[in-house]
C-alpha positions as MATLAB code, in Angstrom:
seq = 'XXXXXXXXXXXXXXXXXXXXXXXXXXXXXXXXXXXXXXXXXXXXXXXXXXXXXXXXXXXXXXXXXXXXXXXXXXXXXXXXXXXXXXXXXXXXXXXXXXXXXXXXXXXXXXXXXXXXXXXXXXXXXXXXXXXXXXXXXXXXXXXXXXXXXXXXXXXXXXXXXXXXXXXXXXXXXXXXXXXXXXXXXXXXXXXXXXXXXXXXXXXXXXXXXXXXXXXXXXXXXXXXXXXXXXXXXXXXXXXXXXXXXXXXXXXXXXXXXXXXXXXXXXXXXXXXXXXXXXXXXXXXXXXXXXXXXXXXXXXXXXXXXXXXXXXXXXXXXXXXXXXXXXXXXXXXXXXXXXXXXXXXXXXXXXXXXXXXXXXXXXXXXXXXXXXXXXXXXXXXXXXXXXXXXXXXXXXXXXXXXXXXXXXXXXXXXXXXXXXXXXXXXXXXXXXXXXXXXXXXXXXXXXXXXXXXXXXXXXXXXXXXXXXXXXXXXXXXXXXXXXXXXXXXXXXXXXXXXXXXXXXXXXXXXXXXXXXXXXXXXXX';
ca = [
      11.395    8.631   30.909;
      14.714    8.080   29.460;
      16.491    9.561   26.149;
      19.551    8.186   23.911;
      20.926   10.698   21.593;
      23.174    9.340   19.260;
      24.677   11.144   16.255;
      29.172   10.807   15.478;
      29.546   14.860   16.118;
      29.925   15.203   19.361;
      29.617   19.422   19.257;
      25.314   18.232   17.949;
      25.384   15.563   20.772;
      26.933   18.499   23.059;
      24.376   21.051   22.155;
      21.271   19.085   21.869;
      21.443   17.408   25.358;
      22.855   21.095   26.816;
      19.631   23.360   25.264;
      16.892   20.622   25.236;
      14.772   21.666   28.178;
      14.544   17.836   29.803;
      13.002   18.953   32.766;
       9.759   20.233   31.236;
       9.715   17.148   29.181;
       9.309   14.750   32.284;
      13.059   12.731   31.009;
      14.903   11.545   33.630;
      18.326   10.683   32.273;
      19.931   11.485   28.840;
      22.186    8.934   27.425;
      24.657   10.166   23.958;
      26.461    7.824   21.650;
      28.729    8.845   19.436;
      27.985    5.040   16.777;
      25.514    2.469   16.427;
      27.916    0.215   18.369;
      27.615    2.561   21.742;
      23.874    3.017   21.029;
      23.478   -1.156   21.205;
      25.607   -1.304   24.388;
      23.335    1.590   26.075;
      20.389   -0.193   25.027;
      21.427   -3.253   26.197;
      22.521   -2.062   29.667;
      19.958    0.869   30.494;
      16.383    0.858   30.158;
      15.747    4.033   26.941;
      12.288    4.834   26.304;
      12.993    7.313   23.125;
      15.901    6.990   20.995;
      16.835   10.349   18.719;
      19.435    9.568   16.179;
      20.707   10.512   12.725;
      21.145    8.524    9.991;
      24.744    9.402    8.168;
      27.036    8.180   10.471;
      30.742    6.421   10.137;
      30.060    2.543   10.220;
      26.317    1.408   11.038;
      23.882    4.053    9.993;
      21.013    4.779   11.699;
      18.949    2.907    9.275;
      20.304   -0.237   10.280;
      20.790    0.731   13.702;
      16.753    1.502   14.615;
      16.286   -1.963   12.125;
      17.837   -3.947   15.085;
      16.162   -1.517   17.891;
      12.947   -2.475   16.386;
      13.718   -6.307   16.546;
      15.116   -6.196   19.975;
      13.216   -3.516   21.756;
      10.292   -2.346   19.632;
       9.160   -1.019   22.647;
      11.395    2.149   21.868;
      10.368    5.166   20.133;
      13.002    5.907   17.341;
      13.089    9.650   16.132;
      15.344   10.610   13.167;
      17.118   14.098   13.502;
      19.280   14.267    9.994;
      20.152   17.075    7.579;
      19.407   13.966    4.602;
      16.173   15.145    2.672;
      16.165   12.148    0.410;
      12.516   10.500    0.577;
      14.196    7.358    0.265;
      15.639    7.625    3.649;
      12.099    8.759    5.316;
      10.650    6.189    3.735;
      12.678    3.341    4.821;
      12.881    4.687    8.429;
       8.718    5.017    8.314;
       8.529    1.261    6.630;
      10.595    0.465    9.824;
       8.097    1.970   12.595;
       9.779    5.307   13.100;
       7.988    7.593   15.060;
       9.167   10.841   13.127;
      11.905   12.426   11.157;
      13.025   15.473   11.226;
      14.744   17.295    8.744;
      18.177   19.780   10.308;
      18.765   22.350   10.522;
      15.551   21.860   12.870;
      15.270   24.314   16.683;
      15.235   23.559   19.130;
      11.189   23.818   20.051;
      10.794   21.669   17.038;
      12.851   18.738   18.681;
      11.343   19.314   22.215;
       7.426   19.507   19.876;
       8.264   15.949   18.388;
       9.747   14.611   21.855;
       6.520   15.164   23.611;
       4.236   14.005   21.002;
       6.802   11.072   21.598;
       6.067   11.166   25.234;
       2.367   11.307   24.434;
       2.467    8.267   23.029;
       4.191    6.301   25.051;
       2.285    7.441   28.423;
      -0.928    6.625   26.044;
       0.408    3.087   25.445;
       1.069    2.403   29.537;
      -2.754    3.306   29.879;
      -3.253    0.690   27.317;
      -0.939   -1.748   29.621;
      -2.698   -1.160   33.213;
      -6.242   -1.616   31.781;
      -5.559   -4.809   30.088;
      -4.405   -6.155   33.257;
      -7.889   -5.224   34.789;
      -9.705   -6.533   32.275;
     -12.205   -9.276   33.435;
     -11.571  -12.999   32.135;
     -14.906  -13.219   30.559;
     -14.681   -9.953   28.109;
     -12.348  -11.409   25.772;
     -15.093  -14.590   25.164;
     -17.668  -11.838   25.080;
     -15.480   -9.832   22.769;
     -14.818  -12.721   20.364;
     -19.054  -13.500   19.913;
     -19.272  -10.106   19.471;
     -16.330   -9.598   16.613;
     -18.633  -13.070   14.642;
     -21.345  -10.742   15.071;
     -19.644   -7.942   13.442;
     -17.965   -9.971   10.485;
     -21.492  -11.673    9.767;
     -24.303   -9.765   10.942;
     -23.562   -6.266   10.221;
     -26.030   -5.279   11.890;
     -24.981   -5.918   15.133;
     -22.418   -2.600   15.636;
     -25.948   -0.762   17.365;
     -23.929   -2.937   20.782;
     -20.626   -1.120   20.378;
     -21.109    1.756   22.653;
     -21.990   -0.805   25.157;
     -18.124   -3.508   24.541;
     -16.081   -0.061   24.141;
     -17.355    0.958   27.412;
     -16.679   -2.536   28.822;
     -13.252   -3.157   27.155;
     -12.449    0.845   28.432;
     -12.093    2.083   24.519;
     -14.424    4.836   24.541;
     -12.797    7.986   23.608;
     -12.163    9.587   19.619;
      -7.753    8.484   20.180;
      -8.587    4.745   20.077;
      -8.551    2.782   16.751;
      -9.254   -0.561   15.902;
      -8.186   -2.705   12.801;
     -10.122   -5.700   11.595;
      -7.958   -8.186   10.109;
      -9.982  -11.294    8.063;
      -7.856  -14.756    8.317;
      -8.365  -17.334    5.247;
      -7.136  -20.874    6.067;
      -6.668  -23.819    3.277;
      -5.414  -26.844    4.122;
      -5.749  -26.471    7.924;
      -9.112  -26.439   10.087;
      -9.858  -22.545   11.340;
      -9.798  -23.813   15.214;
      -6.105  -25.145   14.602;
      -5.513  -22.187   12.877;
      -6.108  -19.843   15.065;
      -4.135  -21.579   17.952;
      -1.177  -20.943   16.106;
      -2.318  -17.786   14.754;
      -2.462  -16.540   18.651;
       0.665  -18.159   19.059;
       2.431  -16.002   16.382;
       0.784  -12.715   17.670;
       1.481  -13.798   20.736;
       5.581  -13.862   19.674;
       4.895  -10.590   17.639;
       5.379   -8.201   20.601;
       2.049   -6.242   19.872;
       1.514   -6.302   23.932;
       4.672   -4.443   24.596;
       3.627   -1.657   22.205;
       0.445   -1.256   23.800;
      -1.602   -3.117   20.884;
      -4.305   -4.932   22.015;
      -6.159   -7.807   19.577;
      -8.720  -10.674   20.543;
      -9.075  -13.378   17.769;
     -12.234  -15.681   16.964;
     -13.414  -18.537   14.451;
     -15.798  -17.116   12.166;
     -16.026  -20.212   10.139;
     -14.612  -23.940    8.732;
     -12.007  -22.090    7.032;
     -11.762  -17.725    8.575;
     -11.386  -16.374   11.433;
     -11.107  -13.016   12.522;
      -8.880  -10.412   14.739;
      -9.157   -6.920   15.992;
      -6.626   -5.450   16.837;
      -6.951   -1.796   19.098;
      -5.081    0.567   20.941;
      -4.774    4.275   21.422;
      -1.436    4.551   19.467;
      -1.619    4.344   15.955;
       0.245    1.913   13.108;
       1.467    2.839   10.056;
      -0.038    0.533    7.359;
       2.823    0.003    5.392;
       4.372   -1.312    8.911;
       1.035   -3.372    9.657;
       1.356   -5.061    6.376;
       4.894   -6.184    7.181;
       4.423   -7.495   10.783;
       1.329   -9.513    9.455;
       3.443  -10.741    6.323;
       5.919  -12.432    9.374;
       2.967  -13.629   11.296;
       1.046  -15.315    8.046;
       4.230  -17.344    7.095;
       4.941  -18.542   10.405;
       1.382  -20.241   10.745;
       2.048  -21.068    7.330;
       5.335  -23.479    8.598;
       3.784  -24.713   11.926;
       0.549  -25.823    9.932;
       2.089  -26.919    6.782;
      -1.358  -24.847    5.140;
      -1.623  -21.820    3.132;
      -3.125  -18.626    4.905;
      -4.398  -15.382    3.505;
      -4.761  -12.727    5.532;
      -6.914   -9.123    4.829;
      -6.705   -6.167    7.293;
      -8.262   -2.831    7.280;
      -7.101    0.762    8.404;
      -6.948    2.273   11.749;
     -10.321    3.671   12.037;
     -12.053    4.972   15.385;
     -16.080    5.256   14.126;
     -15.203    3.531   10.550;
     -15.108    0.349   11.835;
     -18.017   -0.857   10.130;
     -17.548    0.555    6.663;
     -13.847   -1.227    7.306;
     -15.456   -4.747    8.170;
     -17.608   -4.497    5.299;
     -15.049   -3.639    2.285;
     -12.759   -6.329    4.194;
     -15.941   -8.508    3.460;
     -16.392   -7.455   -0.239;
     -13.025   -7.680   -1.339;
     -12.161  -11.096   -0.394;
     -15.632  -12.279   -2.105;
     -15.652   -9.810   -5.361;
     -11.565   -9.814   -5.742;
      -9.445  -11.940   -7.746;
      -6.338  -12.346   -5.850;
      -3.497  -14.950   -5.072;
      -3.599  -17.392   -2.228;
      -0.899  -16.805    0.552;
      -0.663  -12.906    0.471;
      -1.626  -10.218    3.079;
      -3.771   -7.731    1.467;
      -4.228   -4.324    2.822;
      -7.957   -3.248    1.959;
      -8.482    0.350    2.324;
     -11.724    2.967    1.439;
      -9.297    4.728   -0.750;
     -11.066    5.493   -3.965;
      -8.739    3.488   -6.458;
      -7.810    5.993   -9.774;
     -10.706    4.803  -12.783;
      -9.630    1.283  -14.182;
      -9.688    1.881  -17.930;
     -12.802    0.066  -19.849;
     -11.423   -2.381  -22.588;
     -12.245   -1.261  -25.754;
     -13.374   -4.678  -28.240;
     -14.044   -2.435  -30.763;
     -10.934   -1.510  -31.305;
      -8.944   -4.703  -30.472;
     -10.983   -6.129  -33.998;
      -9.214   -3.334  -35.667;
      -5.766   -4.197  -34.280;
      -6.141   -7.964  -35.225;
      -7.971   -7.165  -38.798;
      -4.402   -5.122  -38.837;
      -2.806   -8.283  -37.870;
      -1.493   -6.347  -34.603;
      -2.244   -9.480  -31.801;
       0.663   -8.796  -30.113;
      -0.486   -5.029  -29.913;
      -4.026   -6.945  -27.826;
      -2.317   -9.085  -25.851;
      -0.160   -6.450  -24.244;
      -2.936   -4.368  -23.279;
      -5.084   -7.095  -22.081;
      -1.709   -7.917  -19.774;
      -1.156   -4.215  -19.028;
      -4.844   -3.594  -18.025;
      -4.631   -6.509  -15.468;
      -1.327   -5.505  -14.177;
      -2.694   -2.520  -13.487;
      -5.461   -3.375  -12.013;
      -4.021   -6.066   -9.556;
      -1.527   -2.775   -8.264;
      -4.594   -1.106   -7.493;
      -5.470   -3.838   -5.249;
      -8.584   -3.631   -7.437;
      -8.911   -6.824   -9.964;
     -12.470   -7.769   -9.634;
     -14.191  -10.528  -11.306;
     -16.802   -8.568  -13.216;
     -13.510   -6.381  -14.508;
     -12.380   -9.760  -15.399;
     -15.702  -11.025  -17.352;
     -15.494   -7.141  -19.025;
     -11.922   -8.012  -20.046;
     -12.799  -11.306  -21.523;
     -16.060  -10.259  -22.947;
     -14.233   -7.264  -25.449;
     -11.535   -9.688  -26.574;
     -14.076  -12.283  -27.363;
     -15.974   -9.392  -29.523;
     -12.388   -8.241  -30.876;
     -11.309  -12.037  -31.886;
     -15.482  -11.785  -33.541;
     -14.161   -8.400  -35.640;
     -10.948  -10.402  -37.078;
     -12.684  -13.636  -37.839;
     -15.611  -11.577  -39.900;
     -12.838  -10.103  -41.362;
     -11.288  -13.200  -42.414;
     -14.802  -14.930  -43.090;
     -13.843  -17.350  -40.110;
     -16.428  -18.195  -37.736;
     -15.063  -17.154  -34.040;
     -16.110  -20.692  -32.926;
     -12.940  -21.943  -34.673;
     -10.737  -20.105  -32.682;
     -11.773  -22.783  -29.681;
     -11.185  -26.926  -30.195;
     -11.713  -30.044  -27.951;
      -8.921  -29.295  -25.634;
     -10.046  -25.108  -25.228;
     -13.574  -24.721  -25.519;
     -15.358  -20.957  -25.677;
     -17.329  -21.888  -22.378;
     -13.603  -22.357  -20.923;
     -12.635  -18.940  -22.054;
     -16.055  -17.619  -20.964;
     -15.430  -18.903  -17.196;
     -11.477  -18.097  -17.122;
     -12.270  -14.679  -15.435;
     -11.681  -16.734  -11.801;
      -7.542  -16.615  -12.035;
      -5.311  -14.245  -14.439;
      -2.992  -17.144  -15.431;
      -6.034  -18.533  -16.971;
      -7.222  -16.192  -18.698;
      -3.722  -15.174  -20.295;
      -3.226  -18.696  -21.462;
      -6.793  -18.455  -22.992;
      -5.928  -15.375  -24.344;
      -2.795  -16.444  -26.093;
      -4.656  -19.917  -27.428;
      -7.129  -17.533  -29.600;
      -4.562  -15.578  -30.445;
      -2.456  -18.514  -31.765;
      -5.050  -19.693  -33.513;
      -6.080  -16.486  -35.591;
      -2.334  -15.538  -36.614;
      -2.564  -19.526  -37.734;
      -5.377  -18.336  -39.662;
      -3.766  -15.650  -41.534;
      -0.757  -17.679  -42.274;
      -3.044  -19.831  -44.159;
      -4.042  -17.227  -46.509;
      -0.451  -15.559  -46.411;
      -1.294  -12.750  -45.294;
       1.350   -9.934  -43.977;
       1.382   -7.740  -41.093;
       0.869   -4.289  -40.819;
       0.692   -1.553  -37.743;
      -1.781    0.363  -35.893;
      -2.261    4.495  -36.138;
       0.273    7.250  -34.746;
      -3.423    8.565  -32.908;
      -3.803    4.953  -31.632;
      -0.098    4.552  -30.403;
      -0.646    7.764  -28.576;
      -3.399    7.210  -27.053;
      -2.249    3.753  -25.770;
       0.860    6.024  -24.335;
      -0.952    8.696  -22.545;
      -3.088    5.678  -21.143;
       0.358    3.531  -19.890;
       1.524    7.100  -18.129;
      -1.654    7.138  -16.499;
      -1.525    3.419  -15.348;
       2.134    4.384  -14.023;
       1.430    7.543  -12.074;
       3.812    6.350   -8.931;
       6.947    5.200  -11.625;
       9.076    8.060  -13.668;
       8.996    7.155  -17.254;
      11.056    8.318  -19.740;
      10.685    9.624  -23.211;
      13.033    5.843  -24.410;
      10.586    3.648  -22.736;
       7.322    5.478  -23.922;
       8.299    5.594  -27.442;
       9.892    1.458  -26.937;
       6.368    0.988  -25.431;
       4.716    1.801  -28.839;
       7.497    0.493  -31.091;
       8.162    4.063  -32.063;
      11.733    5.560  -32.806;
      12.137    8.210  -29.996;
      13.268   10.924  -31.924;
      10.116   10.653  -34.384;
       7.558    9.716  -31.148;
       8.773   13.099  -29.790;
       7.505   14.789  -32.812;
       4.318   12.723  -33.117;
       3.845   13.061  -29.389;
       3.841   16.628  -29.786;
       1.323   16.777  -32.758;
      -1.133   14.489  -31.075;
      -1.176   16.563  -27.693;
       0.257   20.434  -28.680;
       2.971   20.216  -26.341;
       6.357   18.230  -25.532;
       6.381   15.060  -23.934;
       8.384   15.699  -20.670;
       5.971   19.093  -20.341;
       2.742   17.072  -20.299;
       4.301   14.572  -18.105;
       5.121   17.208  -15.361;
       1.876   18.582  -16.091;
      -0.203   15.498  -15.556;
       2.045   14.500  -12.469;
       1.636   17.889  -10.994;
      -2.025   18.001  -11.244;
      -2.607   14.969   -9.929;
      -0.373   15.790   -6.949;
      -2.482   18.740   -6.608;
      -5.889   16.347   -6.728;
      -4.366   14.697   -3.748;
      -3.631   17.750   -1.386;
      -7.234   19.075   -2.353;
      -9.233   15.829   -1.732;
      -7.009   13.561    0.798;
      -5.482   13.650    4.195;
      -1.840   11.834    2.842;
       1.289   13.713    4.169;
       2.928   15.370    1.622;
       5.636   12.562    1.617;
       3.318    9.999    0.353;
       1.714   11.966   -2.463;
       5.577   12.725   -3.856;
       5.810    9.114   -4.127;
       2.564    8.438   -5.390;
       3.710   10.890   -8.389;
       7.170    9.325   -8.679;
       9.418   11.512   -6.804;
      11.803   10.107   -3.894;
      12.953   13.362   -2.940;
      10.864   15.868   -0.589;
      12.968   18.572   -1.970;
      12.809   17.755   -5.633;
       9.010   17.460   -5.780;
       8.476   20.390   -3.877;
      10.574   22.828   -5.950;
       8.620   21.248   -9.138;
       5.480   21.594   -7.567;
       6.515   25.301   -6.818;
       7.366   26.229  -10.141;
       4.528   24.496  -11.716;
       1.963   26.558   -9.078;
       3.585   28.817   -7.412;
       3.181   27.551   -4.465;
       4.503   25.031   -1.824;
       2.262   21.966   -1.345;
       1.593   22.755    2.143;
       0.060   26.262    1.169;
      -1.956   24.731   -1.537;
      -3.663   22.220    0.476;
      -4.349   25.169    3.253;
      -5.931   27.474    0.345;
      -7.640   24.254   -0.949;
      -8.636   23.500    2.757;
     -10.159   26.834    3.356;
     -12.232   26.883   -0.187;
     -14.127   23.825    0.482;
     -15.142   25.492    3.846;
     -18.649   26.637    3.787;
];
């Protein structure tokens, strides 16, 4: 096992290599580079297993740096040891496959704690290695009846006790990740010749990942992927995103690709909402959709009622925002069904029903020749659709009022409220300020501070910490996400920041709250 420090002060580089206890570790040789331009040359020449670096350095960073290491030998495990706190950087160096980051000043028994974990997983992913070479001819042609079994007879995961212990899985550190392959344009048996092909050039082998593909039908196939080492999702998504457009070019098709979580006994449940999404979802061809179990936050119902109220106000623009926002939203939450669709479609038919009463207009003359109701009824299938429908009817109701010369006039301070405390909802992960709430609800900001603080009895940057707060506080009680993620789920990028807010909002570090949340729900 061999190490490559590399960080431009030489005194760290010094120290690190002098009081890192190597010998207990099982590491053979210890490389330092003082730039990223050393650290290429030492990869290039010497054969590094783990490569601990920081990320500030003269030059290259170490950014860019483990960016090419991952490209040229993703077989390395990258550690980051940097005195930067910024999420951004831990974010970009997890995006990239980093194994860990470690914030200085860090001791020494928390290095030589994140080296062996290191070690751990690399010695796991040579076991991976030596087995596949054992593995009979016949089990991957067994393996791929099986994974058609799995993706269309549910019922058939009773046998999996019986593959694992063929295919040498069994054990609770192995996970496996279904991945659901939609072809257009291109025959599934072609496709997934040159779907092998690209996994093939994707290095998954060298990392110790492990997949076996099959044709579930004319158009999908399927692929598992397993291994005893896990991969981050966001990472997943990325390498997948490469591998979809290069079948895209060698086939000339489009290709659509779903994938699940690492799961060890979930499995099943994974297969199945893999399943349901790609029939119940309304999503766009040629993407690479991550489908997780992760309860999505409540889509908001659309309210027809008071839509009619907005257009007997002459306020269509006022609809047709919200329609777009409630879609947008939904579609971020990987969560745009078709019923939510029909729902959506089915309260602005009722709302365009409210005006036209109002106006004594029947709501059948909203809809000619060329855009029939039945059209709008159906346009739940695609979003462009149904905005274009959307803005037809809406056309052709403010044509309505022009004919009786009619003027405009504007919805409630309660209602604009409302519609903002819903938009900071929709945008939990996004920081928005007091400008672009009040611009949201044509408001001037100085009076929507006032009204904003009538309408909820307290200021509008104190009920945004407060809702952001709570609902980082929702996340540490009821999830497993590392603290990191759930700062950027509430629209912080810096571990420090959120963590001082989250003190002085509790009193309390996340990391104690989740353990006093942990040890409540214990029986």
């Amino acid at each position: 096992m061999n190490v490559l420090l590399v960080d431009d002060q030489e005194r760290i580089l010094i120290a690190t290599k002098k009081l890192v206890n190597w010998d207990r570790l099982g590491v053979q040789e210890v490389f330092i580079a003082d730039s990223a331009a050393v650290a290429r040359k030492i990869l290039e020449a010497n054969k590094v297993d783990i490569m601990l670096t920081d990320i500030e350095m003269p030059g290259e960073d170490g950014i860019s740096l483990q960016k090419w290491q991952a490209v040229h030998y993703p077989q390395v495990c990258c550690i980051f040891l940097t005195s930067h706190a910024d999420f951004s950087y831990a974010k970009e160096a997890i995006h990239n496959g980093a194994f860990d980051y470690i914030l200085q000043p860090a001791s020494i028994p928390d290095i030589e704690e994140a080296l062996s974990r290191c070690i751990r997983k690399l010695e796991e992913r040579e076991v991976i290695l030596r087995k596949s070479s054992l593995y009979d001819k016949q089990i991957p042609n067994a393996l791929e009846a099986y994974i058609v079994s799995m993706f269309y007879q549910r019922n058939q995961f009773a046998q999996m006790d019986e593959w694992r212990a063929d295919s040498h899985t069994q054990g609770d550190n192995w996970w496996f990740l279904p991945c659901l392959a939609v072809f257009e344009q291109t025959d599934a048996d072609e496709g997934k010749q040159f779907l092998v092909k690209a996994l093939e050039n994707a290095g998954f082998d060298e990392e110790g990942i492990a997949y076996v593909a099959a044709v579930l039908s004319e158009d999908q196939a399927a692929v598992l992927f397993y291994g005893n080492s896990g991969i981050e999702p966001v990472l997943m998504r990325e390498r997948l995103q490469t591998i979809r457009q290069s079948v895209c070019e060698e086939t000339g098709g489009t290709l659509t690709l779903f994938f699940g979580e690492c799961t060890n006994e979930g499995l099943p449940e994974s297969i199945g909402n893999i399943m349901d999404y790609q029939e119940k979802m309304v999503i766009r061809k040629n993407e690479t959709y991550l489908v997780s179990g992760e309860k999505v936050q409540e889509l908001r119902v659309p309210d027809g009622a008071a839509w009619g109220k907005w257009l007997i106000r002459k306020d269509s623009v006022l609809v047709k925002n919200q329609i777009i926002n409630l879609l947008q939203y939904a579609q971020k939450q990987q969560y745009l069904t078709f019923s939510y669709m029909q729902k959506i479609i089915h309260s602005f038919l009722e709302a365009c029903s409210i005006g036209c009463y109002a106006q004594n207009k029947k709501l059948t003359e909203l809809f000619t020749q060329d855009f029939t109701y039945e059209q709008m009824l159906h346009s739940y299938t695609s979003v462009e659709e149904l905005c274009e429908g959307v803005d037809i009817c809406l056309r052709q109701y403010n044509a309505m009022l022009i004919e009786r010369g009619e003027g405009e006039e504007t919805y409630s301070v309660h209602e604009r409220i409302q519609d903002v405390l819903h938009y900071l909802d929709e945008n939990m992960e996004r920081m928005i300020s007091r400008r672009e709430a009040a611009k949201y609800v044509f408001l001037n900001e100085d009076y929507f501070s006032r009204v904003f603080r009538k309408e909820t009895g307290i200021g509008y940057k104190e009920y945004v910490l407060k809702q952001k707060m709570d609902y980082a506080k929702k996340l540490l009680g009821d999830t497993d996400m590392s603290v990191a993620l759930i700062a950027s789920k509430v629209g912080y990028e810096n571990f420090t920041n959120f963590t001082q807010m989250f003190r002085k909002y509790t009193g309390t570090t996340p990391t104690e709250y989740r353990k006093k949340a942990s040890k409540k729900r214990q029986p």
